[in-house]
C-alpha positions in Angstrom: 11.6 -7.9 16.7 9.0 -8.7 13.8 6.6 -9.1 16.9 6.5 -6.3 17.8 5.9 -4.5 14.3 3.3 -7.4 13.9 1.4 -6.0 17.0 1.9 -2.4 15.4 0.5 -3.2 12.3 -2.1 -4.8 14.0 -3.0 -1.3 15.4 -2.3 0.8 12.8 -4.4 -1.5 10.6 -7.0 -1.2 12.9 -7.2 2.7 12.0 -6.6 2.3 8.6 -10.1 0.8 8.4 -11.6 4.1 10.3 -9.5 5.9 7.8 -11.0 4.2 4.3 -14.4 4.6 6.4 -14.7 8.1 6.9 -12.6 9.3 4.1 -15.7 7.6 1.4 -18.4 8.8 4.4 -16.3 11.9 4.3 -16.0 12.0 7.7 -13.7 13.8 10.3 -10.5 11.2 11.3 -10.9 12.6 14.8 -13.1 11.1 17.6 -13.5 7.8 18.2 -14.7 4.7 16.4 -18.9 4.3 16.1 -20.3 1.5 14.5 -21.7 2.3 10.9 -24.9 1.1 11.3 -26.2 1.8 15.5 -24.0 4.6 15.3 -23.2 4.0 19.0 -19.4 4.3 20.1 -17.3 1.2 20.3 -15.7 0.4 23.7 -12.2 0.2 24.0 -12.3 -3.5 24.9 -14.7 -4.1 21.5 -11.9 -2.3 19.5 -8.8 -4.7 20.0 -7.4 -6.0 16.5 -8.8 -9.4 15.8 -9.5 -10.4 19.1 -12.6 -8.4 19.5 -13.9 -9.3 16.0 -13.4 -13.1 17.0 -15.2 -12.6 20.7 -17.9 -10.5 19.0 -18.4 -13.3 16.3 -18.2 -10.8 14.1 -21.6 -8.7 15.0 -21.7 -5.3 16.9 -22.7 -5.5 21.0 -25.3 -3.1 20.8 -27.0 -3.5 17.6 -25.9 -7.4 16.5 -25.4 -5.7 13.1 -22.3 -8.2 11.5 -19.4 -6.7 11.3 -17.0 -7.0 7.8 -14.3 -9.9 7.6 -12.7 -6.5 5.5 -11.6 -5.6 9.4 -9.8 -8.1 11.5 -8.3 -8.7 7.3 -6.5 -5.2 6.9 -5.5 -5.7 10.4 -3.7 -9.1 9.7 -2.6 -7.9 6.2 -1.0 -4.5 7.8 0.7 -6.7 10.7 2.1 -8.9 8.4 3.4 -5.7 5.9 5.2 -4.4 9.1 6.9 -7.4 10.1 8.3 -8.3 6.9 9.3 -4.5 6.8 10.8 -4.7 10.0 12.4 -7.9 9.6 14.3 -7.2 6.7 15.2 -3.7 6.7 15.6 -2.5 10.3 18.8 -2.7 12.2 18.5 -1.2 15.9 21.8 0.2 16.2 21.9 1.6 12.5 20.3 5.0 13.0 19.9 5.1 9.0 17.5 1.9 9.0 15.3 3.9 11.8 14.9 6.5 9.1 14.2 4.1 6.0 11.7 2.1 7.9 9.8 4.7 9.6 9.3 5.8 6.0 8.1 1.9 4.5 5.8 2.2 7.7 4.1 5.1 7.2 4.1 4.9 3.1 3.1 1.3 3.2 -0.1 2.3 5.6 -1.1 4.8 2.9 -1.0 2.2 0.1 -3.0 -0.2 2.5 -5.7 3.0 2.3 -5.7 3.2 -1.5 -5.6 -0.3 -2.1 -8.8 -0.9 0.1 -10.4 2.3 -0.5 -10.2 0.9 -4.5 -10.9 -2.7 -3.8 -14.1 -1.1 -2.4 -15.4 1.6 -4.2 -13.3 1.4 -7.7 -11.8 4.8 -6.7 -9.2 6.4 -5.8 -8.7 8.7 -2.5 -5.9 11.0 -4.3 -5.7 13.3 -1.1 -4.1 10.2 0.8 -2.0 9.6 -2.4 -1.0 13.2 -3.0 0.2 12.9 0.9 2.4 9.7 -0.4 3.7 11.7 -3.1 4.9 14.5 -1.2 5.8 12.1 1.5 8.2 10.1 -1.1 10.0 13.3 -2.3 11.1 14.6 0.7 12.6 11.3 2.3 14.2 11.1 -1.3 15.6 14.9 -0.7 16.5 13.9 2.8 18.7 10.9 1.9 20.4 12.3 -0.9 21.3 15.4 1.6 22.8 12.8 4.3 24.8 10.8 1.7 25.6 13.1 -0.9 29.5 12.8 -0.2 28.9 9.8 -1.5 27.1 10.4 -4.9 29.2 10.4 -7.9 26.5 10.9 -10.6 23.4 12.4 -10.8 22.1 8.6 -10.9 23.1 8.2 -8.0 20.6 10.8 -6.4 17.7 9.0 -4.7 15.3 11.9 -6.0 16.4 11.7 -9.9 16.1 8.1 -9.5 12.6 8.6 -8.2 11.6 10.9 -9.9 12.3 8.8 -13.3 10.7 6.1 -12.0 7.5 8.4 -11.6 7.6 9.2 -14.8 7.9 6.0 -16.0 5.2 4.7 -14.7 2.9 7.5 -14.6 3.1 7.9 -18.5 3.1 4.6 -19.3 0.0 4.0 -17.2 -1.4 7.5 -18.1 -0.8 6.2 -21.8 -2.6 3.0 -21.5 -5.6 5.2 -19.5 -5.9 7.6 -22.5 -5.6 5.1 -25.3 -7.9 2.8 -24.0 -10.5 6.1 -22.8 -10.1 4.6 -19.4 -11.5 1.0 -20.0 -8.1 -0.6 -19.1 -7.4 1.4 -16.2 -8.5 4.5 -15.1 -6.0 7.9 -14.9 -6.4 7.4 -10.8 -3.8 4.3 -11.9 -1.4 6.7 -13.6 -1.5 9.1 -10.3 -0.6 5.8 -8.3 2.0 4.8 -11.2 3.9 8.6 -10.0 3.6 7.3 -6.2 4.9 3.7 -6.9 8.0 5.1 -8.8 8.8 7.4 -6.2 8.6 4.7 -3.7 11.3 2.2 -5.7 12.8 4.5 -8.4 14.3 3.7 -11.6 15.1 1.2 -12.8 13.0 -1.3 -10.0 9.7 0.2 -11.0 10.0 -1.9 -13.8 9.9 -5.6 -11.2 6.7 -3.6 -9.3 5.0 -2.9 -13.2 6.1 -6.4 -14.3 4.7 -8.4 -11.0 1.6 -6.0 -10.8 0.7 -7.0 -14.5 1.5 -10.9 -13.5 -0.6 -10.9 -10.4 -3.4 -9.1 -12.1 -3.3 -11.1 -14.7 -3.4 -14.6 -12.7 -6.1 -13.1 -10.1 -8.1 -12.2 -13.2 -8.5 -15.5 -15.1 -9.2 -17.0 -11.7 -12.1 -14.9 -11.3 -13.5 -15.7 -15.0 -12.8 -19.5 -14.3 -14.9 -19.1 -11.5 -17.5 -17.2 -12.4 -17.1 -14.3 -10.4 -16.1 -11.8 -13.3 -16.5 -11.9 -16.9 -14.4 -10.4 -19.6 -16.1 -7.4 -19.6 -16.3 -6.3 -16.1 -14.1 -4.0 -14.0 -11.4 -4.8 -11.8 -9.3 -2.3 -9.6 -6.1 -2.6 -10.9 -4.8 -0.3 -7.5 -4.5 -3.6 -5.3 -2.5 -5.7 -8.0 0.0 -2.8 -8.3 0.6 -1.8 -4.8 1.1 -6.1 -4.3 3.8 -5.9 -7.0 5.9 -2.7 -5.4 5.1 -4.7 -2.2 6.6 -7.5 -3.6 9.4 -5.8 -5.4 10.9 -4.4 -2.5 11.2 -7.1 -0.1 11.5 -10.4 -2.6 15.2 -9.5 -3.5 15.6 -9.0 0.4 14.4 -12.9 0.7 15.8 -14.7 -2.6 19.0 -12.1 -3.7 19.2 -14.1 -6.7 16.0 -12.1 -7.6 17.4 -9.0 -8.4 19.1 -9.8 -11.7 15.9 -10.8 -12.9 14.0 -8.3 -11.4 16.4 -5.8 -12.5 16.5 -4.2 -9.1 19.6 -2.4 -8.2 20.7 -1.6 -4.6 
C-alpha cells in the first residue's frame, strides 16, 4: 500500500512544483507545464516524476536549459510524505481513516507549497495557507459532528482543541515577530503558527514548536560551520516548522514511547 501513495506523491509533487512556479510568476494553475526559460510545452513523456529529469540529465529537450534538482526533490520528498502517511494512518476497511488521510494528503501538499515557496523566495504564499486554514477547520467541524456521541468535554472537540493550538502558536510566534520587529521571524510565521495548530491541536503543537526550534537550530549552526550563512543572515524558518509538525505527527506513530515526551495525546 505505501507504493502506491509513493507513486501518488510522486505525481502530486510533480504539480506542486508548477504550483510554487506560477503562484511567484503569478501565473494561471491551468494549462499545461512550459519550460521557464524556452517557454515551449513539455511533452507528456518529458513530464514523468524523476524519470524524465534523470533521462533528460537534467536539461530541457528543446532548449538544453538545466533543469533544477528542486524538481525530481519535491517529487521524492512528497512521495515519501505520502507513504509514511499512508502507511501509518490508513486502514482500507476503516471508512474513518479514508477521511483522516485524505485530509494529511491534501494539507501535507499545501505545506510542501509553503515550505518551498519560503525556502525560495523568503516568503510566504498566504492564499495557499489561508486555503489550509479553512481547510483544517472544517475537517475539525466535520469530525467532531461524526463523533460527538462520544465527547464528554469541550476538550474533547477536535475544533476547540484546534483552535487553541492556533492560538498558541500564532501568538507565541506573532510575539516573537513583533518583539524582535521581524528579525527572528517574520509575521508570515505567525500565520503558519495558526495553520500548524489547527493541523495537531493542543496540547501536540507544543512537540511540532519544540522539534521545529531543534531542527532549526541544528540546520543553522551547520550552515555557520560551513560557511554558508553567518549570524546575521536570514533563514526561512517555514521549512523547519512544517518538518517539526511533520515529524510530530507521525514519530509517536513509529516509536509510542514518544508521546510522553512529546506530550502528544491521542
Amino acid at each position: 500500500m505505501a507504493i502506491i501513495f509513493f507513486i501518488l506523491g510522486l505525481i502530486i509533487g510533480s504539480f506542486l512544483n508548477v504550483v510554487v512556479y506560477r503562484l511567484e510568476a503569478v501565473e494561471s494553475l491551468m494549462g499545461r507545464s512550459h519550460c521557464p526559460n524556452c517557454r515551449k510545452k513539455i511533452k507528456w513523456f518529458d513530464n514523468i516524476p524523476v524519470i524524465s529529469y534523470i533521462m533528460l540529465s537534467a536539461r530541457c529537450r528543446d532548449c538544453g536549459e538545466k533543469i533544477s534538482w528542486q524538481y525530481p526533490l519535491v517529487e521524492l520528498a512528497t512521495g515519501a510524505v505520502f507513504a509514511t502517511l499512508g502507511n501509518y494512518f490508513f486502514n482500507p476497511i476503516d471508512f474513518s481513516s479514508w477521511f483522516l488521510v485524505s485530509y494529511y494528503l491534501v494539507i501535507s501538499s499545501i505545506l510542501m507549497v509553503i515550505f518551498v515557496y519560503d525556502f525560495k523566495y523568503m516568503e510566504i504564499p498566504m492564499i495557499v495557507l489561508w486555503v489550509g486554514v479553512i481547510l483544517s477547520l472544517f475537517f475539525s467541524l466535520y469530525s467532531d459532528s461524526q463523533s460527538f456521541q462520544n465527547i464528554v468535554s469541550i476538550t474533547d472537540l477536535k475544533t476547540f482543541s484546534g483552535i487553541l493550538g492556533a492560538l498558541v502558536a500564532g501568538g507565541f510566534f506573532w510575539s516573537l515577530a513583533a518583539y524582535s520587529k521581524e528579525t527572528w521571524m517574520g509575521f508570515g510565521d505567525a500565520y503558519l503558527g495558526i495553520l500548524v495548530g489547527l493541523v495537531v491541536g493542543w496540547p501536540n503543537v507544543w512537540a511540532a514548536m519544540m522539534l521545529s526550534f531543534v531542527i532549526g537550530a541544528a540546520v543553522s549552526v551547520a550552515l555557520i560551520t560551513f560557511r554558508k550563512k553567518t549570524m546575521k543572515s536570514q533563514v526561512p524558518f517555514a521549512p523547519f516548522l512544517i518538518t517539526g509538525t511533520f515529524l510530530a505527527v507521525v514519530l509517536p506513530e513509529i516509536f509510542p514511547a514518544l508521546k510522553t515526551l512529546f506530550f502528544i495525546f491521542d
